[in-house]
C-alpha positions as CSV (number, residue, x, y, z in Angstrom):
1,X,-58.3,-48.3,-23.3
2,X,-56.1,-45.7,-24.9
3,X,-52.5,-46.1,-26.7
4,X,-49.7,-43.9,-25.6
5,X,-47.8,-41.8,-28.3
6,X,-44.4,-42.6,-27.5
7,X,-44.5,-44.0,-24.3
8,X,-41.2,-45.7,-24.1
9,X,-37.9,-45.8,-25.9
10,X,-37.7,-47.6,-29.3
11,X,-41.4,-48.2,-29.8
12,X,-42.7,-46.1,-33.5
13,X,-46.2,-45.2,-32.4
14,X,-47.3,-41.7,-32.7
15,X,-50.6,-41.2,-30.4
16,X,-53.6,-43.2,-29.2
17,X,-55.8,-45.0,-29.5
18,X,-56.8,-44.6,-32.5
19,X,-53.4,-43.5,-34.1
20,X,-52.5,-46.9,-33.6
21,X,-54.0,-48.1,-36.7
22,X,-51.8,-46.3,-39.1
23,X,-48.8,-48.5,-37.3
24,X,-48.6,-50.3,-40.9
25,X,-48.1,-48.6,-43.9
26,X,-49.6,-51.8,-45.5
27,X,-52.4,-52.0,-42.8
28,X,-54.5,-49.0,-44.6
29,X,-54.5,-47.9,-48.2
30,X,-52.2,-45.0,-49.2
31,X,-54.3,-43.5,-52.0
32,X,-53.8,-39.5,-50.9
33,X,-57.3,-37.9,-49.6
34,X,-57.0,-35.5,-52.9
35,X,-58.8,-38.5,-54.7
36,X,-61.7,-38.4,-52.1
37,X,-62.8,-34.2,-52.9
38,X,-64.4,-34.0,-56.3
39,X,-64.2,-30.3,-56.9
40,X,-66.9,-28.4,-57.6
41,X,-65.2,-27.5,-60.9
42,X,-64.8,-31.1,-62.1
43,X,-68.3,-32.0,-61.2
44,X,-70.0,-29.5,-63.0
45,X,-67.8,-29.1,-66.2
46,X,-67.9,-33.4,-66.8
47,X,-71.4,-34.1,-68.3
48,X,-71.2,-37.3,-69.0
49,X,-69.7,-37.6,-72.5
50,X,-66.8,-39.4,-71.5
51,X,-65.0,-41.4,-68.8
52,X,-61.7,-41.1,-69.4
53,X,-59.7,-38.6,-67.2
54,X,-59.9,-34.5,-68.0
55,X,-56.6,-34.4,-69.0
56,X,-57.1,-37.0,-72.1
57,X,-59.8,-35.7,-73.0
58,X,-60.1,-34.1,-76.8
59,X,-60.0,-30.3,-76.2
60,X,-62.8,-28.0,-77.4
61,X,-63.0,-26.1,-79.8
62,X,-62.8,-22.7,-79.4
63,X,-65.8,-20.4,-80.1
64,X,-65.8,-16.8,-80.1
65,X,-68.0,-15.7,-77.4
66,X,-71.3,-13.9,-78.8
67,X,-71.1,-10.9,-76.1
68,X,-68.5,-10.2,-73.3
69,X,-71.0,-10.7,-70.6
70,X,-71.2,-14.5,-71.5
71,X,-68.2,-16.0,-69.6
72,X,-69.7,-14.5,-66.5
73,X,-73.1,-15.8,-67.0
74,X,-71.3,-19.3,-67.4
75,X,-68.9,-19.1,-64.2
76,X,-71.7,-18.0,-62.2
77,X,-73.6,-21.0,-63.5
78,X,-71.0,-23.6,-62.5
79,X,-70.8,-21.8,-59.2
80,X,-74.7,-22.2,-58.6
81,X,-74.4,-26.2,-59.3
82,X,-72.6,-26.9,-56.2
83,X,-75.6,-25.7,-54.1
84,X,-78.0,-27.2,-56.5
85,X,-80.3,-30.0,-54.8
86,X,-80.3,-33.2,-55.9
87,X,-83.1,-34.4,-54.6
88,X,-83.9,-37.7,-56.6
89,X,-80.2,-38.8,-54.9
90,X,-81.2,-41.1,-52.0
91,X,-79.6,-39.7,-49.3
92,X,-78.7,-42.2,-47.0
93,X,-76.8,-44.0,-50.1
94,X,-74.6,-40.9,-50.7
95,X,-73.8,-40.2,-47.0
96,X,-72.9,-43.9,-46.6
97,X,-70.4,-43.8,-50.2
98,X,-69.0,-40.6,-48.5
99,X,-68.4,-41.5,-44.8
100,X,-66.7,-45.1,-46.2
101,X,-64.4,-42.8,-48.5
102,X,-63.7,-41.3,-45.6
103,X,-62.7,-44.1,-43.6
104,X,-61.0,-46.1,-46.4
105,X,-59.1,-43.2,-48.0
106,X,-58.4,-40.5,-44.9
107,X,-58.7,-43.5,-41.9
108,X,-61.2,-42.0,-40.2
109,X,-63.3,-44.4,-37.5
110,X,-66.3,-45.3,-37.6
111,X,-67.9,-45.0,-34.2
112,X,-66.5,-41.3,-34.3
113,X,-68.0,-40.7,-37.5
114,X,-71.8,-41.6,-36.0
115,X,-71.9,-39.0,-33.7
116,X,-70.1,-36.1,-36.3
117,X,-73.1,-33.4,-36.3
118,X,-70.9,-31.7,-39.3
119,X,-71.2,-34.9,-41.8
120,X,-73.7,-33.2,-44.1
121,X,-71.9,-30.0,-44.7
122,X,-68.6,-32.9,-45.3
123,X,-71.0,-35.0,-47.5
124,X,-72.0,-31.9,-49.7
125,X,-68.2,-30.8,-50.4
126,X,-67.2,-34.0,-51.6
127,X,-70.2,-34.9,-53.6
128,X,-70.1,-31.5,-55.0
129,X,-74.2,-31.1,-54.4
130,X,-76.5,-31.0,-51.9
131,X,-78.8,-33.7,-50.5
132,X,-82.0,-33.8,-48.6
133,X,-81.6,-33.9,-44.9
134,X,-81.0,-36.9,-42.8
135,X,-83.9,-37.9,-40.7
136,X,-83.9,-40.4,-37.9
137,X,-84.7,-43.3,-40.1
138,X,-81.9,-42.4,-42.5
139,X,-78.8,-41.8,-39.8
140,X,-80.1,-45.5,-38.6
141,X,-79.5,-47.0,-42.6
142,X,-76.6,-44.9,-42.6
143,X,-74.8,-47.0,-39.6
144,X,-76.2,-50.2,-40.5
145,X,-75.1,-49.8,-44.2
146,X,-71.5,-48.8,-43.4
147,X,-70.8,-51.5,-40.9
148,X,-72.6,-54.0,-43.4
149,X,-69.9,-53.3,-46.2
150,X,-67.1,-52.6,-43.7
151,X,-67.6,-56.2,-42.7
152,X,-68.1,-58.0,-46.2
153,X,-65.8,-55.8,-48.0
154,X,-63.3,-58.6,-49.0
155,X,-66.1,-60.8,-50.3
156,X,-67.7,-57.7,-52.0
157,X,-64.9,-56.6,-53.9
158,X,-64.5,-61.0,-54.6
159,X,-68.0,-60.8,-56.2
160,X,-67.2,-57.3,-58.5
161,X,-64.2,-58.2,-60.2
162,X,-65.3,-61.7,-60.8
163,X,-68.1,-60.4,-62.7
164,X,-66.6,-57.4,-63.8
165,X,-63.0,-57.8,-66.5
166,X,-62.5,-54.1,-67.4
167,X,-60.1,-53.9,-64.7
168,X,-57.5,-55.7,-62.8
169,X,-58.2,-55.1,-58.9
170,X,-59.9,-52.8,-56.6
171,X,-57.5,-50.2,-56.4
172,X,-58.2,-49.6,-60.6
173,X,-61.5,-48.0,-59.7
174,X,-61.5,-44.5,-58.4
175,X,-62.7,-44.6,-54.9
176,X,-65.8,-43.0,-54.7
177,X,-67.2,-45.5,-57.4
178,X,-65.9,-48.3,-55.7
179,X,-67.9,-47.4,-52.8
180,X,-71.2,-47.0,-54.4
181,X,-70.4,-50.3,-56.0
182,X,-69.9,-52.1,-52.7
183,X,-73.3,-50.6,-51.2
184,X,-75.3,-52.2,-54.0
185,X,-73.3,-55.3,-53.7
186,X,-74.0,-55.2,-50.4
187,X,-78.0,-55.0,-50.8
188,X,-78.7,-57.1,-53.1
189,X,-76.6,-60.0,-52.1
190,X,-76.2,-59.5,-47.6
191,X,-79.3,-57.5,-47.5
192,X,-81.6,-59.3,-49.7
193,X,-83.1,-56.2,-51.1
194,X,-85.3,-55.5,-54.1
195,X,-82.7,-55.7,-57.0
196,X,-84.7,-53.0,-59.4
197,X,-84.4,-50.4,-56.9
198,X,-80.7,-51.1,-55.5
199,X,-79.5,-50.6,-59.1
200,X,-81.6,-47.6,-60.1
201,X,-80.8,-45.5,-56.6
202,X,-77.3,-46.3,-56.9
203,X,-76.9,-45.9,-60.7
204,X,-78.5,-42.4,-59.7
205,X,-75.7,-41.7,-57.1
206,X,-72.8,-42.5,-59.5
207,X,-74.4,-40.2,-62.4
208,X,-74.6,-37.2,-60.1
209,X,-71.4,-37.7,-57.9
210,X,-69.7,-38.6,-60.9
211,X,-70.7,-38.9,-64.6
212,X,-73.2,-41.0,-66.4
213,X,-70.1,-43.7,-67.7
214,X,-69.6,-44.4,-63.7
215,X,-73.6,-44.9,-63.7
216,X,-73.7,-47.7,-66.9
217,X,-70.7,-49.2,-64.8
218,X,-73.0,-49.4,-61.8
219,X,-75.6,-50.8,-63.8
220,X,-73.7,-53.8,-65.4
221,X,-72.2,-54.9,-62.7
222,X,-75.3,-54.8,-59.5
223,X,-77.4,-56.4,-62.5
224,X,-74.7,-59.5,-63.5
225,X,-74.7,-60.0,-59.2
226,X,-78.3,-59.9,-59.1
227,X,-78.8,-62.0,-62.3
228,X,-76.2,-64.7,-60.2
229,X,-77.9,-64.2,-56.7
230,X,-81.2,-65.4,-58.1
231,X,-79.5,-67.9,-60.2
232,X,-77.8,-69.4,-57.3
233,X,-74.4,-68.8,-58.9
234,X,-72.6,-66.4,-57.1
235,X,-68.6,-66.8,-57.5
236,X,-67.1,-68.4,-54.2
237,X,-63.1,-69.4,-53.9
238,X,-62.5,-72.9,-53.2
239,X,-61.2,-74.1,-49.6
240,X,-58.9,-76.3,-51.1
241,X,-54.9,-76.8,-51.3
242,X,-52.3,-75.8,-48.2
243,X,-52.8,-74.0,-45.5
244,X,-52.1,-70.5,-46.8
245,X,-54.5,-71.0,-50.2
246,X,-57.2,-72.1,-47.5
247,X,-56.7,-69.6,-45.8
248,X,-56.8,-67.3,-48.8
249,X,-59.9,-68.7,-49.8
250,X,-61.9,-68.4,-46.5
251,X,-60.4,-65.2,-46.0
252,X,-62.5,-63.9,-49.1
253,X,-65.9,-66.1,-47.9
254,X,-66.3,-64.6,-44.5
255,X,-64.1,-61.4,-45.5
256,X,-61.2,-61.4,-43.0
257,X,-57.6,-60.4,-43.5
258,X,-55.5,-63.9,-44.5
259,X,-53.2,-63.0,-42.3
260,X,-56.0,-63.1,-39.1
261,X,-56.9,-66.6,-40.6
262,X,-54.3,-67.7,-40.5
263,X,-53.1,-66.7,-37.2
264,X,-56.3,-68.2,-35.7
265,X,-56.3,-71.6,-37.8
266,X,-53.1,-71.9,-36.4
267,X,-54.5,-72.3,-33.0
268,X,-57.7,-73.0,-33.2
269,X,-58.3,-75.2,-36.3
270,X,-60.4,-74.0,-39.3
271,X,-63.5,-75.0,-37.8
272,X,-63.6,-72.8,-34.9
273,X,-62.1,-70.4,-37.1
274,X,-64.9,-70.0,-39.2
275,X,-67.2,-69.8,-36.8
276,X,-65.5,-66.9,-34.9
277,X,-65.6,-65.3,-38.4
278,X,-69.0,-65.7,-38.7
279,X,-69.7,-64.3,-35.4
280,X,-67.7,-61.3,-35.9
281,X,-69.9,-60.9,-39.4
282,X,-73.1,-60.7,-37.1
283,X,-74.9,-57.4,-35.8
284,X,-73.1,-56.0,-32.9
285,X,-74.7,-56.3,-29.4
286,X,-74.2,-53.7,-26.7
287,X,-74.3,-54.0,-22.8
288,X,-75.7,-51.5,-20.7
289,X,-74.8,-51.2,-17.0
290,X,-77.0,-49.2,-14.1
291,X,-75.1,-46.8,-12.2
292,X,-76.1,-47.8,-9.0
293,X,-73.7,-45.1,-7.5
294,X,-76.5,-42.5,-8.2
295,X,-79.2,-44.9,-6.9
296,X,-80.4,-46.3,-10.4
297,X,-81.0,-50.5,-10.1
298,X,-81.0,-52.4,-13.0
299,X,-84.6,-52.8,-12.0
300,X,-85.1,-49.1,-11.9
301,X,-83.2,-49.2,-15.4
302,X,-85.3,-51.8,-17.1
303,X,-88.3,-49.9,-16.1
304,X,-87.3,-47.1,-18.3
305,X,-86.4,-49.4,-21.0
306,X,-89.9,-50.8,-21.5
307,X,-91.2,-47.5,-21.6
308,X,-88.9,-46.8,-24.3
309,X,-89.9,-50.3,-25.6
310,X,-86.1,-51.4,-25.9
311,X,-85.9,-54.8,-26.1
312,X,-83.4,-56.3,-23.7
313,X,-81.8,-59.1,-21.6
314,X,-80.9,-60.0,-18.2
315,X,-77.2,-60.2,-18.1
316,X,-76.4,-63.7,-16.2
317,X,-72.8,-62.8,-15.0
318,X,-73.3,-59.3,-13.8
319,X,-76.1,-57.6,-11.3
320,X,-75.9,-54.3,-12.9
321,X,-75.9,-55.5,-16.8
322,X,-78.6,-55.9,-19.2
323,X,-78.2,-56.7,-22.8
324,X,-79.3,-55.1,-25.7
325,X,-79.4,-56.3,-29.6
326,X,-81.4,-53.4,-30.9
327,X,-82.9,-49.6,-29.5
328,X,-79.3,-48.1,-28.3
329,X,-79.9,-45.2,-30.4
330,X,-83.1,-44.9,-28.2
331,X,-81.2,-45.1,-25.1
332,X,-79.1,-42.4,-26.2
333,X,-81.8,-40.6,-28.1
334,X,-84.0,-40.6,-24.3
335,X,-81.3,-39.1,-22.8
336,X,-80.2,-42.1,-20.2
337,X,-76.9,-42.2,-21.1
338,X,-76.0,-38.2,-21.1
339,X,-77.9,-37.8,-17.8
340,X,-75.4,-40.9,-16.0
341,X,-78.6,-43.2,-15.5
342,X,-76.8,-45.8,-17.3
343,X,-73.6,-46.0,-19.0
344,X,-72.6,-48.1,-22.4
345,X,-70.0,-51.2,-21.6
346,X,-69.8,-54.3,-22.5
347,X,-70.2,-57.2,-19.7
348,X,-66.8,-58.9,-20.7
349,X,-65.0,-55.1,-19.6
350,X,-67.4,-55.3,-16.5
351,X,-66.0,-58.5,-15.9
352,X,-62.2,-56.9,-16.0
353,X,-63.6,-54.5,-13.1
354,X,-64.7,-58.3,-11.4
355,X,-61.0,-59.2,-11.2
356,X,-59.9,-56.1,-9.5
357,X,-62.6,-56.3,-6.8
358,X,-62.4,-52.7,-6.0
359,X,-63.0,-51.9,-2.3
360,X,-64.1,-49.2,-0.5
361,X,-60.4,-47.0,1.0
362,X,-58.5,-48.7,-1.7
363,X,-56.6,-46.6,-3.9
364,X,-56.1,-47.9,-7.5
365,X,-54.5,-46.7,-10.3
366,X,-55.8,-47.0,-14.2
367,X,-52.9,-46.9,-16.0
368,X,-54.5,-46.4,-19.6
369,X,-57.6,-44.9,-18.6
370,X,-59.9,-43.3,-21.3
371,X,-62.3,-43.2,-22.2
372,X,-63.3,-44.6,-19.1
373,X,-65.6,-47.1,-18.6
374,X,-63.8,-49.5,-16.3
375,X,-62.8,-46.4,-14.6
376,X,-66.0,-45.4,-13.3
377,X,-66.9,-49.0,-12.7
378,X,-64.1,-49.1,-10.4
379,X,-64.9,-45.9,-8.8
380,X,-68.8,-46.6,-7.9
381,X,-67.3,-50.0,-6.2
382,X,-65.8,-47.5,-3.5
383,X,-68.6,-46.0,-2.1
384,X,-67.5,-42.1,-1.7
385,X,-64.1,-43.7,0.2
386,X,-60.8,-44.2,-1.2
387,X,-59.9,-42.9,-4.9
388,X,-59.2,-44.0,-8.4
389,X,-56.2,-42.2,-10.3
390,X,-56.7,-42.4,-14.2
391,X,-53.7,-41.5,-16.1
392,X,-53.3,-41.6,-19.5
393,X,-51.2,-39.2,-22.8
394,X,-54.5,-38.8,-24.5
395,X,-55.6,-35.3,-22.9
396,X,-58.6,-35.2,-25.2
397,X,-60.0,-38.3,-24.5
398,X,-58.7,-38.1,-20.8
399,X,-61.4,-35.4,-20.6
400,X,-64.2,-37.6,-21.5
401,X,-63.2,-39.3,-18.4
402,X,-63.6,-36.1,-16.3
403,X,-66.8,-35.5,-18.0
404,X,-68.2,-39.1,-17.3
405,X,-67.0,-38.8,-13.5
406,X,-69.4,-35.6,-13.3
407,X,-72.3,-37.0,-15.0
408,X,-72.5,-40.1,-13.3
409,X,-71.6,-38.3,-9.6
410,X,-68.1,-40.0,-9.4
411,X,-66.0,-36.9,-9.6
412,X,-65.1,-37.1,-5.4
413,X,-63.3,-40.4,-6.3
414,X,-62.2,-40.2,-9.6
415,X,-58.5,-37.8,-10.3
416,X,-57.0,-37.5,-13.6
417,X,-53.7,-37.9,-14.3
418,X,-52.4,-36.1,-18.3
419,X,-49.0,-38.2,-18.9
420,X,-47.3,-41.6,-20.4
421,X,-47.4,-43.6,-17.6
422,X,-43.6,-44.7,-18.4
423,X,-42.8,-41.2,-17.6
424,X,-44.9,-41.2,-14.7
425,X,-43.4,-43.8,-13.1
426,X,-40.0,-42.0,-13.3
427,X,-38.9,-40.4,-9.8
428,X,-42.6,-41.0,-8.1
429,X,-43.0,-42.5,-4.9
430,X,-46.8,-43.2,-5.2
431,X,-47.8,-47.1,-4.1
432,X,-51.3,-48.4,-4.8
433,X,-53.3,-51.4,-3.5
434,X,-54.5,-52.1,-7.1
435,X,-52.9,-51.2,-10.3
436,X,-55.1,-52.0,-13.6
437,X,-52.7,-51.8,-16.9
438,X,-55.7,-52.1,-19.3
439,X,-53.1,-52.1,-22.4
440,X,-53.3,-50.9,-25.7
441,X,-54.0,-53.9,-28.1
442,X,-54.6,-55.5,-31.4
443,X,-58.7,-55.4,-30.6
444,X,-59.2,-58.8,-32.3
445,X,-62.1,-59.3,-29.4
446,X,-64.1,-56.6,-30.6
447,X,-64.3,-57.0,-33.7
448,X,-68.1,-57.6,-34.2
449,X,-68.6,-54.1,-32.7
450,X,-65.6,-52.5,-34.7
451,X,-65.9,-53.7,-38.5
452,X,-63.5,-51.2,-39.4
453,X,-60.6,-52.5,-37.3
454,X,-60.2,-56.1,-39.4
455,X,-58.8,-53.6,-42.0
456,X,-56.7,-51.6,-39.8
457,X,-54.5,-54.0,-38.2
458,X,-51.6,-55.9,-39.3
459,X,-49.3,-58.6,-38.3
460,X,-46.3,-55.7,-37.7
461,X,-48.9,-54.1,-35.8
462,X,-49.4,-57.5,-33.5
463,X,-45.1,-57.6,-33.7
464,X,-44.8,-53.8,-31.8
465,X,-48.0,-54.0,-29.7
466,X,-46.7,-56.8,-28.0
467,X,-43.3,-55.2,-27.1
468,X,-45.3,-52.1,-26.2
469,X,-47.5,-54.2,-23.9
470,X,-44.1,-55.6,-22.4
471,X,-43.0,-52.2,-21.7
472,X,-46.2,-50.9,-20.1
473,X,-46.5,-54.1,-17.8
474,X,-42.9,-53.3,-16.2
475,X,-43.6,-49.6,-15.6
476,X,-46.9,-50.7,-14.5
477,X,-45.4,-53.0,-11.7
478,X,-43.4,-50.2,-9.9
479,X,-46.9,-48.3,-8.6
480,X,-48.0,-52.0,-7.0
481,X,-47.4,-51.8,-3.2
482,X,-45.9,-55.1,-2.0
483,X,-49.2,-57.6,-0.9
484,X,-50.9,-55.5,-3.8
485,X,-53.0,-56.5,-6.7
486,X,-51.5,-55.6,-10.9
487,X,-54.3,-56.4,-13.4
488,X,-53.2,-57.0,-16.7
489,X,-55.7,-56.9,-19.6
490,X,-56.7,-56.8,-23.0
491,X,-59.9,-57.0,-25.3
492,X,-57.7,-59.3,-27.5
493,X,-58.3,-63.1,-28.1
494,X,-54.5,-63.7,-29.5
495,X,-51.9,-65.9,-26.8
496,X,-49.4,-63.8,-27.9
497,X,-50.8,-61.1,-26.3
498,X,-52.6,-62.3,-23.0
499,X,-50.9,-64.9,-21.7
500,X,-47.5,-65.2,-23.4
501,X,-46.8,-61.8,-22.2
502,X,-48.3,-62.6,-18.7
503,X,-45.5,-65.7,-19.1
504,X,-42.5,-63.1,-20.1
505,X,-43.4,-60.8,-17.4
506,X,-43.4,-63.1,-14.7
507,X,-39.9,-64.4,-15.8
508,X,-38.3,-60.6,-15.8
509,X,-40.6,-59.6,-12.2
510,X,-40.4,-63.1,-10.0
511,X,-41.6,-61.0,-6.9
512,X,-45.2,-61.2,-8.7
513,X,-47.5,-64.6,-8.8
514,X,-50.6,-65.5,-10.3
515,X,-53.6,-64.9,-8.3
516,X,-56.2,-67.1,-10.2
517,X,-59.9,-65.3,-10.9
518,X,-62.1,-68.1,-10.0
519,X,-63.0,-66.0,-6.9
520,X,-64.2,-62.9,-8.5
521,X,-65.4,-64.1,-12.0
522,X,-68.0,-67.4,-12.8
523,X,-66.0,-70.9,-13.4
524,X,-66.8,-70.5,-17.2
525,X,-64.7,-67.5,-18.0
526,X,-61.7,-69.2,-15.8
527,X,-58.8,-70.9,-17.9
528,X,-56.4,-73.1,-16.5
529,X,-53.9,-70.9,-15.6
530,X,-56.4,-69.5,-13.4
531,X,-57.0,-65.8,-15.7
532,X,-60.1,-64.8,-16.8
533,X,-60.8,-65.3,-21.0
534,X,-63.9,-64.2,-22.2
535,X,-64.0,-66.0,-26.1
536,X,-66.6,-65.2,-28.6
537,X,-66.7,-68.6,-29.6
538,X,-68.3,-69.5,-25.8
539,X,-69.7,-66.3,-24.6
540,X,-72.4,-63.7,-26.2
541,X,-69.7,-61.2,-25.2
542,X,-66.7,-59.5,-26.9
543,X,-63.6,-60.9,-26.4
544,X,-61.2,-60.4,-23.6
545,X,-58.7,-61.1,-21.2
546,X,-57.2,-60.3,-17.8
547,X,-54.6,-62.1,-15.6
548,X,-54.6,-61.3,-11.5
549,X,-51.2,-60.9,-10.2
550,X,-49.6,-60.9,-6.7
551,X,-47.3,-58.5,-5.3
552,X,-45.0,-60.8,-3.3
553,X,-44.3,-59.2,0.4
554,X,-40.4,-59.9,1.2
């Protein structure tokens, strides 16, 4: 799904998707990126004999150099320490402080950030010095590490400045600490590591990356958690009070925004509230689907998985799915993926594609298109006849959709489409059987597979996306032929966005009607209002949404 720039009057978004989550000024910090770069200068001139800031430092005294060649000899030798090797730094520790500076402080996305081949070079620039290469085994600590403190970074910074009263909040600790912190934190208490070496690799880091003050700092604090994880005594809020301090409270425990518990409680109670938290805390699960349009069976697929000794399940809902808890990186790593045997997609989007029943001489439009995935479905439902027009105003990430129609053979059915689709509806006189608005939402169904995005949305956010999705849904009517098919969708668990807007849109557009699902999906993911709703809480799938509606003949 991707988010239009400015696709209609009155609506402040700027590009998409992931634009979108800068929608808030109070949805992401604001501290400026020139906080992230330690220059090389800083680095090598601080050596550790104090922590305040360069410019209260006491000045030194000036000496009268011995021999004019000496200042040289000196600036070359600061020079020279930024390509020094630091090679007792544990690597996988420093890219992990850097690449969550970099999301935290610049916004930059995790799932983009995995697959950056430049990270190193980026890592060595900020840090100032180099570190050893990544291997295979490190890149996979890297990911895991990241997404661990992304997740339990409320709770984290909970348990530092409960045992730590030298400052007043996070925000008093420069950034690049304040992520080293969080990864021991993160080891000791989520990971259940070996406290003696969490607090000597990471006392290491903050030495080299910053001075040896930042390193006592790291010292005191991973050893007071460690000293109160064995002692059973680690600082938790209490659930007590009204509903916003309970909120408060649980919002630290299972580290979610107050604002989403709120919401939730609201509607589902605080029972199945904490349990959605808790599921969204949990390892991420992937699906992977068989293109079948290049003759690949799942059977044929889960022969090649063995052989790669990926462990994996049966999907119940879907022929072509299976899912996988570990060995993506294999998949990827064996090439399945690049060479279109299978593609990455979660069964609840495969379940979208299950609503619009593609058929073979159809023509459908995907009104939000990339990246792509419930494109391609569509398009290997047609078998060679008919076509599948993806528009969307990301041309970038329109082209990974050209791309994936190549590699997986669907390029004869698949056409791409570079516009808003607000615009495109102005003045055009094309009419298709099937229209698929997969709209650009808050991703509260995902969030187990983006830990990033819990900290990127707000409830303004919530506030515009749904008048944005109001918006899309009318343009998105006009390209329905009458006795044709609109899918509306979302990977969003929130009413306000499924089927409060479904409601709205059927009061402005009376010519449309639901169509319930229960033909095309299984009875469990059918609500009474006859959409589909795939809920964490029920399903071992991401969350999402999608509402059938007629187009009325006269």
């Amino acid at each position: 799904m991707a988010l239009p720039a400015h696709l209609c009057s009155g609506i402040s978004l700027t590009s998409y998707p992931h634009e979108l989550f800068r929608l808030s000024s109070n949805s992401l910090h604001t501290r400026t990126s020139q906080r992230l770069l330690c220059t090389t200068s800083i680095i090598a001139t601080e050596q550790g004999n104090s922590s305040k800031p360069a410019k209260y430092r006491r000045r030194p005294k000036k000496s009268k150099p011995k021999s004019v060649d000496k200042p040289k000899e000196l600036k070359a030798k600061v020079v020279d320490k930024s390509k020094k090797l630091f090679s007792n730094v544990s690597p996988h520790r420093a890219a992990s402080a850097v690449r969550l500076l970099r999301i935290e402080e610049q916004g930059a996305y995790a799932d983009l950030l995995n697959a950056n081949s430049n990270e190193i070079k980026y890592i060595h620039s900020t840090l100032g010095f180099r570190i050893k290469p990544l291997d295979a085994r490190d890149s996979r600590l890297v990911t895991d590490i990241v997404a661990g403190v992304l997740r339990w970074k409320r709770y984290l910074d909970y348990l530092i400045f409960s045992l730590y009263r030298g400052t007043k909040g996070a925000n008093d600790i420069e950034p690049l600490l304040q992520q080293i912190l969080r990864i021991g934190a993160y080891e000791i208490v989520k990971l259940g590591m070996p406290p003696y070496a969490v607090v000597n690799e990471n006392v290491t880091l903050a030495k080299a990356a910053l001075r040896i003050g930042a390193g006592n700092m790291v010292n005191g604090i991973l050893r007071k958690i460690a000293s109160c994880k064995e002692n059973d005594t680690l600082p938790l809020p209490a659930v007590e009070g009204d509903s916003r301090s309970k909120a408060r409270a649980l919002g630290v425990i299972y580290s979610h925004p107050v604002w989403m518990v709120r919401r939730w409680m609201s509607y589902l109670g605080q029972e199945a509230t904490i349990n959605l938290m808790e599921w969204n805390n949990n390892p991420p699960c992937f699906g992977l689907r068989a293109n079948n349009n290049k003759g690949i069976s799942r059977d044929d697929l889960v022969v090649l998985l063995n052989k790669l000794e990926v462990p994996y399940k049966l999907s119940p809902y879907l022929e072509e799915f299976v899912h996988l808890t570990t060995g993506l990186q294999n998949v990827i790593q064996a090439g399945l993926i690049k060479e279109g045997t299978c593609a990455v997609q979660d069964e609840s989007a495969g379940l979208v594609v299950s609503v619009v029943d593609p058929q073979p001489g159809e023509t459908i439009i995907d009104c939000c298109a990339a990246p792509g995935g419930k494109t391609l479905f569509m398009a290997s439902h047609m078998q060679g006849q008919g076509k599948v027009i993806a528009i969307d105003i990301n041309r970038g990430r329109l082209r990974m959709v050209e791309e994936g129609a190549i590699i997986q053979a669907l390029d004869s059915v698949v056409t791409t489409c570079h516009n808003d689709i607000c615009d495109f509806v102005v003045g055009s006189s094309i009419q298709a059987d099937k229209v698929l608005l997969d709209a650009p939402c808050s991703g509260l169904g995902v969030l187990r597979k983006k830990p990033d995005l819990r900290w990127k949305r707000s409830l303004e956010d919530l506030e515009q996306l749904m008048s944005l999705q109001d918006k899309l849904l009318d343009a998105a009517s006009l390209l329905v032929k009458p006795g044709g098919i609109l899918v509306y969708s979302t990977c969003s668990i929130d009413p306000g966005e499924n089927k409060e807007r479904v409601d709205s849109f059927l009061t402005r557009h009376p010519e449309f009607i639901v169509e319930s699902v229960e033909n095309f999906v299984p009875d469990e993911f059918v609500s009474e209002e006859g959409f589909y709703f795939s809920h964490t809480r029920n399903h071992f799938l991401d969350g999402a949404f999608a509402a059938r509606l007629y187009h009325m003949t006269n």
